[in-house]
N, C-alpha and C positions, 0 to 999 in steps of 0.2 A: 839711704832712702833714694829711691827715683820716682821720679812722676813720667807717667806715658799716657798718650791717650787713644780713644776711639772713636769713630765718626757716629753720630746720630742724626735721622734726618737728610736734609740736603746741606746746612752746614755746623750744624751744632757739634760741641767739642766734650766728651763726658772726660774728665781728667780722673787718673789712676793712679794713687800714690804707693807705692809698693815697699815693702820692706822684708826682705827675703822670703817665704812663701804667702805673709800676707799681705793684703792689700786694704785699701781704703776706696769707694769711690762717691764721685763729686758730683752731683748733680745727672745722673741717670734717667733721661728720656724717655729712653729705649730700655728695652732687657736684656736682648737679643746679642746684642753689641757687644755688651758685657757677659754676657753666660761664654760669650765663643771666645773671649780674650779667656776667660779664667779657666776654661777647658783647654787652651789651647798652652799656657803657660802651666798649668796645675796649679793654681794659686788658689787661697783661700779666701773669701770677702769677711772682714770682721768689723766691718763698717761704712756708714753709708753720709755726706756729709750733702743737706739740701740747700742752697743759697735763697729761692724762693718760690713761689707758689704755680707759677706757670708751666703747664702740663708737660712743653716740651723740655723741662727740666725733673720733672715728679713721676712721670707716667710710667717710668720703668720699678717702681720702686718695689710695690704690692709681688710683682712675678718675683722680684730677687729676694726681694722676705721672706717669701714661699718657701724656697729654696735654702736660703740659708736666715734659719730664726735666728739662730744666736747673735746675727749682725748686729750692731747699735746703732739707730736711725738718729739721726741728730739733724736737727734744723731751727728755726724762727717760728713765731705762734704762730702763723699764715698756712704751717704746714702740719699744723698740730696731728691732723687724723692719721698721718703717715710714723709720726712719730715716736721714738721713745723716750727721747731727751729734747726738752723745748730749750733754747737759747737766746738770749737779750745780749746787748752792747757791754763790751766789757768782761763778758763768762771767759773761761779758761778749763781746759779741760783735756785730760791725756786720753789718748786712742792709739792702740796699736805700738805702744811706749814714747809715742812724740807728745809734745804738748802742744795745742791749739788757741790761740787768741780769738775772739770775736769782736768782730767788729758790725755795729750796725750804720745800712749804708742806705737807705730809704729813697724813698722817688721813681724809680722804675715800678714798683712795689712800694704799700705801705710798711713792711714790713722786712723787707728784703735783708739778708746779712750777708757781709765776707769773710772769710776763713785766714789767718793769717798762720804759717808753721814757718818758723826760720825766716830765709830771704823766698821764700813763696806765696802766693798771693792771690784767695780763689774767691774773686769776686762775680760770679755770675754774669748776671745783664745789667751791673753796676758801673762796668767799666768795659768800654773796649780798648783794642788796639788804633786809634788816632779816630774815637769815639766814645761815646757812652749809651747805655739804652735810653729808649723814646721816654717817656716822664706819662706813663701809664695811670696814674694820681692826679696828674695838675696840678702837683705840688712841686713848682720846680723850685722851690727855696728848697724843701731836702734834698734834691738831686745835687742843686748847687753846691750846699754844704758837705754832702758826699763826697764830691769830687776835691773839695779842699781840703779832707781826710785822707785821699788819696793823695794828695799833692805834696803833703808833711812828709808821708814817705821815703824810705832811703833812695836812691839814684838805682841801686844793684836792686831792686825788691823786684821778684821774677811775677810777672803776671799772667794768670792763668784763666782767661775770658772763656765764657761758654759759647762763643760764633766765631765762626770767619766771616767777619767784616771788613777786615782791613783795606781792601783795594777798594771795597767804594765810600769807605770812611774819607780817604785820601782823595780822591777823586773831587769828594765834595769839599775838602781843605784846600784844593787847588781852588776854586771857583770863589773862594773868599779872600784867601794870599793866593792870587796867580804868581807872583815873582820868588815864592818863600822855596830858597832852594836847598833846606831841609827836607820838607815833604815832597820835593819835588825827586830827590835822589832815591829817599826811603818809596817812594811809590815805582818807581823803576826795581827796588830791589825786591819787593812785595809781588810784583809781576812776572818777575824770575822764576821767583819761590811758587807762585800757582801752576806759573805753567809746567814746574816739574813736580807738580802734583805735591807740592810740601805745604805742611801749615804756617803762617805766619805769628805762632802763639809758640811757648810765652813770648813776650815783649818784655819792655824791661822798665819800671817809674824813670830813668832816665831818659830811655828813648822818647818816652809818651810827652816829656817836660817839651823836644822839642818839636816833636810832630802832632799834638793834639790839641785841636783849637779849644775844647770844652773845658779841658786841663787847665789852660791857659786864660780860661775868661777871668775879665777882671774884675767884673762883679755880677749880680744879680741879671739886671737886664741884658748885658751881650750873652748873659749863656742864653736864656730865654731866648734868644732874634737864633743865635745860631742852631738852640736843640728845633727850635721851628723850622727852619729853613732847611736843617737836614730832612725833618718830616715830611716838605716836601721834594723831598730831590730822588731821583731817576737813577742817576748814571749814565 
């Protein structure tokens, strides 16, 4: 099995889990993206896996269904009308001969899930790379408690975020720890990697242990002050 991806948007990440000619994909925005990857490898789609409801995550789906019915659309009740397979916290379920865990991981979405296969880890807007998505609900007790599902996770679990965010994830972890010179290194090496047009994804549950303030909160209120205070931050 490999996972590759492709750009959606200005930084969205559709992730492509491949297993000799066919494939799986992960949250498809776009169509387009994905029709010119499986054209251009001859691969086949037999599966479509949705983490949550937001367009720039759904909106490719309906053209690739077109194209390939037999796919199996699998996602959260939030995405029901795209669906073929609805999924809750806990399901397990084989695609493409792998087996898949689900995890539900709430707060960006009411309803939002992640994908768990092996040491990989396809959480959407659940998690970033030295972040998490904004708390779209108001419910940041489940965002909280998500991120402490994530946090039990093994050190090696590869994470496979739907953005490139990381440079100004970091940026804004400088501005809280100016002296923490973890983030301070990994954000020099983050700056590398854009400027040679590379992605910063996957990341790893170890790396995130030490560069991610929201990872790290130590309870309720500090994530609250910090997912705020990213809300409003610039760069």
């Amino acid at each position: 099995m490999e996972i590759q991806y492709v750009k959606a948007f200005t930084d969205n990440y559709i992730w492509i889990i491949e297993d000799e000619n066919d494939v799986i994909v992960v949250d498809p925005g776009e169509s387009q993206p994905v029709f010119d990857y499986l054209e251009h490898t001859n691969k086949n789609m037999v599966g479509i896996l949705l983490t949550h409801k937001h367009a720039d995550h759904v909106e490719g789906v309906k053209e690739l269904k077109e194209s390939y019915p037999q796919a199996l659309v699998i996602g959260p009740s939030e995405v029901e009308k795209y669906c073929d397979r609805i999924v809750e916290h806990g399901d397990c379920f084989e695609l493409m001969n792998h087996s898949f865990q689900v995890l539900s991981t709430p707060g960006h979405t009411a309803n939002h899930v992640s994908y768990l296969k092996g040491e990989a880890l396809f959480c959407g807007d659940a998690l970033f790379s030295g972040g998490c998505g904004r708390v779209f609900t108001d419910d940041y007790y489940a965002q909280f408690e998500t991120l402490k599902i994530f946090a039990q996770l093994p050190d090696e679990m590869k994470v496979y975020a739907g953005h490139e965010y990381t440079e100004v994830n970091l940026e804004f972890a400088l501005t809280i720890e100016p002296k923490n010179r973890s983030i301070k290194k990994y954000l020099d090496e983050v700056r590398q990697k854009r400027a040679d047009h590379e992605a910063t994804l996957p990341t790893t549950i170890g790396q995130e242990r030490k560069i991610n303030l929201f990872l790290r909160a130590k309870d309720l209120d500090e994530f609250r002050y910090l997912r705020q205070e990213r809300d409003q931050f610039k760069g």
